[in-house]
C-alpha positions in Angstrom: -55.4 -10.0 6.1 -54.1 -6.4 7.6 -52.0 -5.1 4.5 -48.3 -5.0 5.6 -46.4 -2.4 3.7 -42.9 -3.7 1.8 -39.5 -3.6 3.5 -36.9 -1.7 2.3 -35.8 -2.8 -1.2 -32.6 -4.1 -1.9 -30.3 -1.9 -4.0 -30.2 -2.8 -7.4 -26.7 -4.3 -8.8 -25.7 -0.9 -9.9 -26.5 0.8 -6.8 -24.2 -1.8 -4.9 -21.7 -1.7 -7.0 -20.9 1.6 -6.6 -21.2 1.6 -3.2 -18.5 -1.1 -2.8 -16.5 0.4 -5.7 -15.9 3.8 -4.0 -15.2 2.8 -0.3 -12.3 0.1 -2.2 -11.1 2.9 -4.2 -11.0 5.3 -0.7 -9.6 2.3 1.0 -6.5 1.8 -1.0 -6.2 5.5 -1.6 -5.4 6.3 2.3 -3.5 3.0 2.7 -1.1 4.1 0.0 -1.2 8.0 1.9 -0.6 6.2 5.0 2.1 4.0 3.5 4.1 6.9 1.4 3.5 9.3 4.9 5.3 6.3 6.7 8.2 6.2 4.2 9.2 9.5 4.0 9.3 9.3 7.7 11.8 6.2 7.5 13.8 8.0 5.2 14.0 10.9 7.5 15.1 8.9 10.5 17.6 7.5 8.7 19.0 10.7 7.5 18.5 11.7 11.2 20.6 9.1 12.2 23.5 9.4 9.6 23.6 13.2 11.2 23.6 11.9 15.0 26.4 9.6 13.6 28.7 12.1 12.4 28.4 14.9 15.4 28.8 12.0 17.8 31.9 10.8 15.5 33.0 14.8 15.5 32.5 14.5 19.4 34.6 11.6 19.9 37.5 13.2 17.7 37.5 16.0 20.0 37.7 14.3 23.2 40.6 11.9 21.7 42.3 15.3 20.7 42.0 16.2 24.0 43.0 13.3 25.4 46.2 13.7 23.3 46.8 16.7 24.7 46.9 16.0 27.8 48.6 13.1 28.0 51.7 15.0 25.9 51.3 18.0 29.2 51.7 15.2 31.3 53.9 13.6 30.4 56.1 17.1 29.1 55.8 17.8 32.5 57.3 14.7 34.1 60.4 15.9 31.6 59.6 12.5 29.0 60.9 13.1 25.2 58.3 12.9 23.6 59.4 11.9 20.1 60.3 8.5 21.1 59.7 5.0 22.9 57.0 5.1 25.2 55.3 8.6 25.3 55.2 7.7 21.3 53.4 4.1 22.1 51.2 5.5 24.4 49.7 8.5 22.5 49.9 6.2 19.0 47.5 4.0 21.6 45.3 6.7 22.3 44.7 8.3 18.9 44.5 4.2 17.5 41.2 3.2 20.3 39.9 7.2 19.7 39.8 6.3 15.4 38.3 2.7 16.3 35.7 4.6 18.8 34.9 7.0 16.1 34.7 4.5 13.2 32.3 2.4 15.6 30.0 5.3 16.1 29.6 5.7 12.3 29.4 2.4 11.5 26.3 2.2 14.8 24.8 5.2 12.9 25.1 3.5 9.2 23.3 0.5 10.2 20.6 2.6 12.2 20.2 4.7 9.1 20.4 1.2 7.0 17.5 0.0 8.9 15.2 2.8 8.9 16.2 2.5 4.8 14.4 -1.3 4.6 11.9 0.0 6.7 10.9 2.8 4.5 10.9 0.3 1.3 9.2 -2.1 3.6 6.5 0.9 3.7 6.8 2.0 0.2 5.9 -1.9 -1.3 3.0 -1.8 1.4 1.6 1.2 -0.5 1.8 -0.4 -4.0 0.9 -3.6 -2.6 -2.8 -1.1 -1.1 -2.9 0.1 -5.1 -2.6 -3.2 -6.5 -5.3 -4.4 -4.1 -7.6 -1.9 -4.2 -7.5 -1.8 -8.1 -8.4 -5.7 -8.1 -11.2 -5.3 -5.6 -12.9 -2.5 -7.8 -12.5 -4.4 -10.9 -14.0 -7.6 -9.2 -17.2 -5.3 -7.8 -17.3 -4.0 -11.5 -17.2 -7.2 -12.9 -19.8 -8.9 -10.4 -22.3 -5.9 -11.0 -21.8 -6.0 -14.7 -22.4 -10.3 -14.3 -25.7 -9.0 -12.2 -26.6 -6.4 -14.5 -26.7 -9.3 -17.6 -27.9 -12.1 -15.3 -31.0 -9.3 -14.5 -31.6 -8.4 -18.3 -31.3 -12.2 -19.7 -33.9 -13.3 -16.9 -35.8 -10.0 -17.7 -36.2 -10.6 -21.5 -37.0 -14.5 -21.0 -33.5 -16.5 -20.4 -33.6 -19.3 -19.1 -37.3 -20.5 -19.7 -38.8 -17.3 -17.9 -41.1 -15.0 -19.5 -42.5 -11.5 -18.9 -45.9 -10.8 -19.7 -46.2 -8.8 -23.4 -43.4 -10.9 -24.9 -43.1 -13.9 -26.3 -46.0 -16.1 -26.7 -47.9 -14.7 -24.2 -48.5 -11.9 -27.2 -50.6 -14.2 -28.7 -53.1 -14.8 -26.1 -54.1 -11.6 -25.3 -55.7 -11.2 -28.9 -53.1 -10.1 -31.0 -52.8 -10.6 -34.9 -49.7 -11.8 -36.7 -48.6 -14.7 -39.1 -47.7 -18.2 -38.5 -46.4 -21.2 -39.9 -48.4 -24.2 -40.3 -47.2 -27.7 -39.8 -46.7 -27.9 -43.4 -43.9 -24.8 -43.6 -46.4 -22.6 -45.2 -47.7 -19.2 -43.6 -50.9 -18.2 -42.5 -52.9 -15.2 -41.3 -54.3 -15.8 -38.0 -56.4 -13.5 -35.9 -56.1 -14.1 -32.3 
């Protein structure tokens, strides 16, 4: 029969081993990068949106000041007091709805910033939770190539019933000399 050269070999325990340890390790490593990049970013936005909160709360101040303002040259103009009954109602009204306006606004923002907060510690636990798993898949490949390694080396030195040629008894048929007990528990010389 035409000789047919072997096919590739398969990597020996060790050899796989690595090669699943590292890519776990790298694994886990830029899911925790990804994961730290992502919460930083949440805890920007949120930050972000406690700033958008207050200049929109600032804005909405001014424009009740304004209001104010002119609703006192209005109503100065029409020749109202202004330190009693309704001119006093009407800009207490105003300056009350332009507090509950403002107070909205930074309440909107807190609970923007508030959610961008869980997000980021939703992100942050994603990243331990990549450590965690990327530490348990590189001590399973380690202890699955150390079970192969000793699995290879019992078989190897006669486990199990095997036997490689130049050990065990197969030493004494290829001619060897040594000692060996009789039936009767007392040693002999033989010469093989």
């Amino acid at each position: 029969p035409p000789h047919t050269p072997p096919g590739p070999r398969p990597a020996s325990p060790a050899v796989a081993g690595v090669q699943h340890y590292q890519p776990a390790k790298a694994q886990g490593r830029i899911a925790t990068q990804v994961a730290e990049q992502n919460q930083d970013l949440a805890q920007q936005n949120a930050a972000d949106a406690i700033a958008r909160g207050e200049a929109e709360a600032s804005e909405q101040r001014l424009k009740t000041r304004l209001m104010i303002g002119s609703q006192r040259a209005q109503l100065a103009g029409q020749g109202v007091d202004l330190s009693m009954g309704t001119p006093v109602d009407i800009l207490g009204d105003t300056a009350m709805f332009g507090k509950i306006d403002e107070d909205r606004i930074r309440n909107n923002a807190a609970r923007e910033a508030w959610g961008y907060q869980v997000q980021g510690n939703d992100f942050g636990n994603e990243g331990t939770l990549a450590q965690w798993n990327s530490r348990q898949q590189q001590r399973a490949t380690a202890l699955g190539t150390a079970a192969s390694l000793s699995q290879m080396g019992y078989s190897y030195y006669g486990g199990g019933g095997a036997s490689r040629s130049g050990f065990g008894a197969g030493r004494a048929g290829r001619g060897t000399a040594g000692l060996s007990k009789t039936s009767t528990g007392t040693k002999s010389f033989i010469k093989g």
